[in-house]
C-alpha positions as CSV (number, residue, x, y, z in Angstrom):
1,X,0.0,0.0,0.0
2,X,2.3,2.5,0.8
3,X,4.9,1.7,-2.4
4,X,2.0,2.1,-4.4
5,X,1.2,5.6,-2.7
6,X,5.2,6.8,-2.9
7,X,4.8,5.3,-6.9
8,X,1.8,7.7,-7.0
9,X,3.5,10.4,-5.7
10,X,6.7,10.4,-7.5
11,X,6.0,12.8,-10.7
12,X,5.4,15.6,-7.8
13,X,8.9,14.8,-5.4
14,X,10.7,14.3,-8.4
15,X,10.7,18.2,-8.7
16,X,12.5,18.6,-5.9
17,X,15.0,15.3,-7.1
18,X,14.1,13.8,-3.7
19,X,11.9,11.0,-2.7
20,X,9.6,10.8,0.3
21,X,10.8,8.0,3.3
22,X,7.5,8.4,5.4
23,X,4.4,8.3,3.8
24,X,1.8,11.2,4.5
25,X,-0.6,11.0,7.5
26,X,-3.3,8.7,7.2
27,X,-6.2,11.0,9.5
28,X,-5.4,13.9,7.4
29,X,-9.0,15.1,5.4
30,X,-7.0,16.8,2.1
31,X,-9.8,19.4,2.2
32,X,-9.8,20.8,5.5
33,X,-7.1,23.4,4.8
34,X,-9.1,25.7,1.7
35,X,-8.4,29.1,3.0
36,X,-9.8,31.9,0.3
37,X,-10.2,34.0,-1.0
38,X,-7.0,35.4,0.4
39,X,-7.1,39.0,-0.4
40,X,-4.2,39.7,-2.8
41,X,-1.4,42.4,-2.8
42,X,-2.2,43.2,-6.1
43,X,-5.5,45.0,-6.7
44,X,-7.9,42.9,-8.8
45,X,-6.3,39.7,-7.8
46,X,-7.1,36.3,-5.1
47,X,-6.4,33.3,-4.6
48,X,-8.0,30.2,-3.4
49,X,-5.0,28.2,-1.3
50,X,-5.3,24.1,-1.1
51,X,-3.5,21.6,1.0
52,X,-3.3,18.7,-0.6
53,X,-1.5,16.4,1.8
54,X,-1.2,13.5,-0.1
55,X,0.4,14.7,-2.9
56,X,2.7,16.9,-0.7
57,X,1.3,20.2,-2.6
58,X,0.0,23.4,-2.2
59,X,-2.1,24.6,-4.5
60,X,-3.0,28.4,-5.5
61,X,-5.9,29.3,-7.7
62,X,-4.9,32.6,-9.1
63,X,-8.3,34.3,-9.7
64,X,-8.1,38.0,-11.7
65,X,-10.8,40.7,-11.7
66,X,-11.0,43.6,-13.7
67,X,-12.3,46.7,-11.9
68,X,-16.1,45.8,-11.7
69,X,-14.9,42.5,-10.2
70,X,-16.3,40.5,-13.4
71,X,-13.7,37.4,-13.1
72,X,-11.1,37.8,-16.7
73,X,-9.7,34.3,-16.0
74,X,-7.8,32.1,-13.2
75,X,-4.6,30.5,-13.0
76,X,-3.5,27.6,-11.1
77,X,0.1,26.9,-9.7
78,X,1.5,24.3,-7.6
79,X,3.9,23.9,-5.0
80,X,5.6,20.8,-3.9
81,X,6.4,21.3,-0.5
82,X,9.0,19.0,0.4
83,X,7.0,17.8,3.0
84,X,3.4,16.8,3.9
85,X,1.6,19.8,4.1
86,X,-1.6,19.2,6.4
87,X,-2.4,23.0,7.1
88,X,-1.9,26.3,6.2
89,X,-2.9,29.8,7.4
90,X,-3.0,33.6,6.1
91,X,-1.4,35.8,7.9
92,X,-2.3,39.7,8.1
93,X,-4.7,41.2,5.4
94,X,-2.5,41.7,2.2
95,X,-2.6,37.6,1.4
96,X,0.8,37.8,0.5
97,X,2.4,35.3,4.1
98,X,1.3,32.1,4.6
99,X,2.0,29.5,7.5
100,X,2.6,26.1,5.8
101,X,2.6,23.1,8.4
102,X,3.3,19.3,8.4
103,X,5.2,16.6,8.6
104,X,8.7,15.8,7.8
105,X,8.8,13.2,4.7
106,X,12.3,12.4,5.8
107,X,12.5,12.0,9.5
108,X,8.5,12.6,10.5
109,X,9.7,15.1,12.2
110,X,6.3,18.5,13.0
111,X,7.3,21.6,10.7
112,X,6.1,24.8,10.2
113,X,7.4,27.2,7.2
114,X,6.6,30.7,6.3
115,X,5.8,31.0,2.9
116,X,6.0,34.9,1.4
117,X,4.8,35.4,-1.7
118,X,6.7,37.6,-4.5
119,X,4.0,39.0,-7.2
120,X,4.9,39.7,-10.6
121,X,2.9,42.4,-12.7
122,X,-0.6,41.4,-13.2
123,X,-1.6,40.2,-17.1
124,X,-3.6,42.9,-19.2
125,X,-6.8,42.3,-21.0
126,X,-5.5,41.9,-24.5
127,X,-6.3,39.3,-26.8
128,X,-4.5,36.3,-26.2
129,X,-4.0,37.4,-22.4
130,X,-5.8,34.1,-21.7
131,X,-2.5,31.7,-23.1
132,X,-0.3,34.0,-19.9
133,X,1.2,32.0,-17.3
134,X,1.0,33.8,-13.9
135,X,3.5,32.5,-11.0
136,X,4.4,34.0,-7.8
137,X,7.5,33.4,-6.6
138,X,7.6,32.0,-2.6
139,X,10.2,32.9,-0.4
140,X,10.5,30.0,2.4
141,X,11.2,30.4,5.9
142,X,11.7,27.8,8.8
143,X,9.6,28.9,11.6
144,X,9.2,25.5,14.1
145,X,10.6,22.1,13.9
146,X,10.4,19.6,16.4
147,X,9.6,15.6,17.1
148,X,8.5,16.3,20.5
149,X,5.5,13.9,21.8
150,X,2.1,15.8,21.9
151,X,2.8,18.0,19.8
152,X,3.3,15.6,16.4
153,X,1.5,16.4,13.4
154,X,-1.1,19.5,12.9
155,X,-4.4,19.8,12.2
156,X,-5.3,23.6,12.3
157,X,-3.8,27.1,12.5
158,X,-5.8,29.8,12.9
159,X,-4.8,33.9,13.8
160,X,-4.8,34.9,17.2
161,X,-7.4,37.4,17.0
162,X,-7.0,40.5,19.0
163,X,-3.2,40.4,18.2
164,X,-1.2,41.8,15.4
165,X,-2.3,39.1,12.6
166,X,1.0,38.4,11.1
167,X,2.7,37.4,15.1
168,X,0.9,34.8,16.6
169,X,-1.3,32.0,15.3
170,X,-3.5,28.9,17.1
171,X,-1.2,25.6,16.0
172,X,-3.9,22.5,16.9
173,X,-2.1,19.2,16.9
174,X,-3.0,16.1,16.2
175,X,-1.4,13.7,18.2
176,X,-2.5,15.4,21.7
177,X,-5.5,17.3,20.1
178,X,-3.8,20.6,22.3
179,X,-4.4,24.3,21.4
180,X,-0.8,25.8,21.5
181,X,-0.2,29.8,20.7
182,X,2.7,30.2,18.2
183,X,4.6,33.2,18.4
184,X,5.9,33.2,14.3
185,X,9.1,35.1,14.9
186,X,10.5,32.5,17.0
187,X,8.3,29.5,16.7
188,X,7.9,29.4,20.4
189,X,5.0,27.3,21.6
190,X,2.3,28.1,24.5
191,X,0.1,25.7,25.5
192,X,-3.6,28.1,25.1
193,X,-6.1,24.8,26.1
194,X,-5.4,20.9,26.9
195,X,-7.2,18.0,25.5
196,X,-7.4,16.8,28.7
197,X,-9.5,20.0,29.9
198,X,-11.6,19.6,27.0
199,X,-11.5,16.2,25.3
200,X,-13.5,17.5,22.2
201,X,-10.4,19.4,21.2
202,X,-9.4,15.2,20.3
203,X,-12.2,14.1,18.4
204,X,-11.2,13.1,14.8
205,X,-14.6,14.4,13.0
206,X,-13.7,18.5,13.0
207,X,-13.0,19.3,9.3
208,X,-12.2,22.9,10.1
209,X,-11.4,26.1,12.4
210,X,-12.9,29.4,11.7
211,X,-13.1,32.5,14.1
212,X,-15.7,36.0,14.4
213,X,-15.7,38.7,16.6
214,X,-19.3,39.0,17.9
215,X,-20.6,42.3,19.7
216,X,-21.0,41.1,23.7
217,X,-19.4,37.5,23.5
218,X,-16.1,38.7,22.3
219,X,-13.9,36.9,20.1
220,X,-15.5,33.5,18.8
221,X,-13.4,30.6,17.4
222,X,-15.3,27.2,16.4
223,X,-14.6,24.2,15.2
224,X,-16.9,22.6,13.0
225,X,-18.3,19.2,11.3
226,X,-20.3,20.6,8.6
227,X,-17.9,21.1,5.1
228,X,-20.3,23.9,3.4
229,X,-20.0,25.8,7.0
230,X,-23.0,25.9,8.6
231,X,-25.7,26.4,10.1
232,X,-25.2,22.7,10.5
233,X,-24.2,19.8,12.2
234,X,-22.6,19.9,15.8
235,X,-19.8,22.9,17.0
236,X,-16.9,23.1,19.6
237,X,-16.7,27.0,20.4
238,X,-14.2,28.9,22.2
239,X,-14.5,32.3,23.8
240,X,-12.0,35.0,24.2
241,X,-14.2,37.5,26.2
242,X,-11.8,40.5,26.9
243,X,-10.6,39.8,23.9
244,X,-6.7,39.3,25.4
245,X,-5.9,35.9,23.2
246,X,-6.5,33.5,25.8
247,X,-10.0,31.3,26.3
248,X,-12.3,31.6,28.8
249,X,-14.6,29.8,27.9
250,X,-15.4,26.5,25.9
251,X,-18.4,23.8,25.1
252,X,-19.9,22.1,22.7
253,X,-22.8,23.4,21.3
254,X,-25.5,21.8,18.9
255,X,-27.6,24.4,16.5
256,X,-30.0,25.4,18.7
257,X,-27.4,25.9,21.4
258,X,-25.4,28.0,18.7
259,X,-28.5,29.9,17.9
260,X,-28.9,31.0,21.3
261,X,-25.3,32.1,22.4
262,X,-24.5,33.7,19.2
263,X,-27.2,33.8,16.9
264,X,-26.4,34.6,13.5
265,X,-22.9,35.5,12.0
266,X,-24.0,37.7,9.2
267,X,-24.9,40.0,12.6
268,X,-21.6,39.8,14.1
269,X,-19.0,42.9,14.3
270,X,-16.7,40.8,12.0
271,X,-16.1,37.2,10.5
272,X,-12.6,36.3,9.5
273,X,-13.1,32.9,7.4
């Protein structure tokens, strides 16, 4: 099984003129990493960002707008990260920094890049415009690497709301199922919320993290089971009252439970994802 997968695999690693000695994670759900669309730094451009874990790629979907935001065409462009990539975060409004995190294909080993994207000019409407190949470049940076137990593997990464966007970020991991704080400039780790102090943190059926700031409860981060988003399915929420990046309070809620603490997120102050 797994020879067949590296066989699989090898058009994409050959890039890179390595090949992979641990396969990918088994647990990993290649779509629960979608973030988009990422503003761009270039007016009248997005993206749409996939993980694909088991191909060890990262995936862009260039999408360009002309100035009444009527779509001209997209692009797509692939990454091969050199490891498997099970997660990925924006950082900061721009969408031009990325947090890409995963697992070692050499030594298995937890990693977390960031990934800073160079733009070249945007293609003009002109007739055979369509044909242009658009790539940004990616500037990599090691931000956290470690084969610590607890902390192998990651799910999620999500912003710490409430703090300069592009400094510290959630990092979930999968092993453990604990909710660390990341500081990005050093990759130091701070353990926010333990498994053990609430065991739905662990449960294998959350496809996603998404976060809101909402007008008394403060700032809102959720986990949920339903892929299209909601108002579905069953919801582990975390509360940052005073808004100072730590939780104060957590529970699982079903939709009528949602209804009544939050109500609905289209009347929220804001919602990030």
């Amino acid at each position: 099984m797994v020879l067949g997968l590296v066989l699989w695999l090898a058009p994409a690693w050959q890039e890179l003129g390595v090949a992979p000695l641990f396969p990918p994670p088994e647990t990993v759900w290649p779509a629960q990493t979608f973030i988009g669309p990422a503003a761009g730094a270039a007016r009248g451009l997005r993206a749409h960002v996939g993980v694909w874990t088991d191909r060890g790629v990262v995936e862009f979907e260039w999408i360009f707008e002309d100035e009444s935001g009527e779509t001209i065409f997209t692009r797509p462009q692939k990454y091969v990260a050199g490891f498997w990539p099970t997660a990925a975060v924006n950082l900061g409004k721009r969408g031009d920094t990325l947090l890409v995190g995963g697992l070692s294909a050499t030594d298995g080993s937890t990693v977390i890049e960031k990934w800073t994207l160079r733009f070249p000019a945007l293609p003009q409407r002109v007739p055979g415009a369509v044909e242009t190949v658009y790539e940004a470049r990616v500037v990599r940076e090691l931000v956290h690497r470690e084969d610590v137990e607890g902390r192998y593997g990651i799910r999620f990464m999500e912003p710490v709301r409430g703090k300069d966007l592009a400094t510290h970020v959630l990092v979930h991991f999968t092993d453990s199922g604990d909710l660390y704080v990341m500081s990005v400039s050093d990759g130091s780790l701070e353990l926010l919320l333990a498994a053990d102090l609430e065991p739905e943190l662990a449960r294998p059926y959350w496809i996603g993290i998404s976060s809101g700031l909402h007008p008394t409860q403060g700032f809102v981060y959720h986990y949920g089971t339903d892929p299209c988003g909601g108002p579905h399915g069953t919801y582990l929420v975390l509360l940052d009252k005073d808004k100072d990046g730590r939780i104060d309070w957590h529970q699982l809620l079903d939709n009528a439970g949602w209804t009544a603490l939050l109500g609905n997120p289209h009347h929220w102050t804001a919602v990030f994802d």
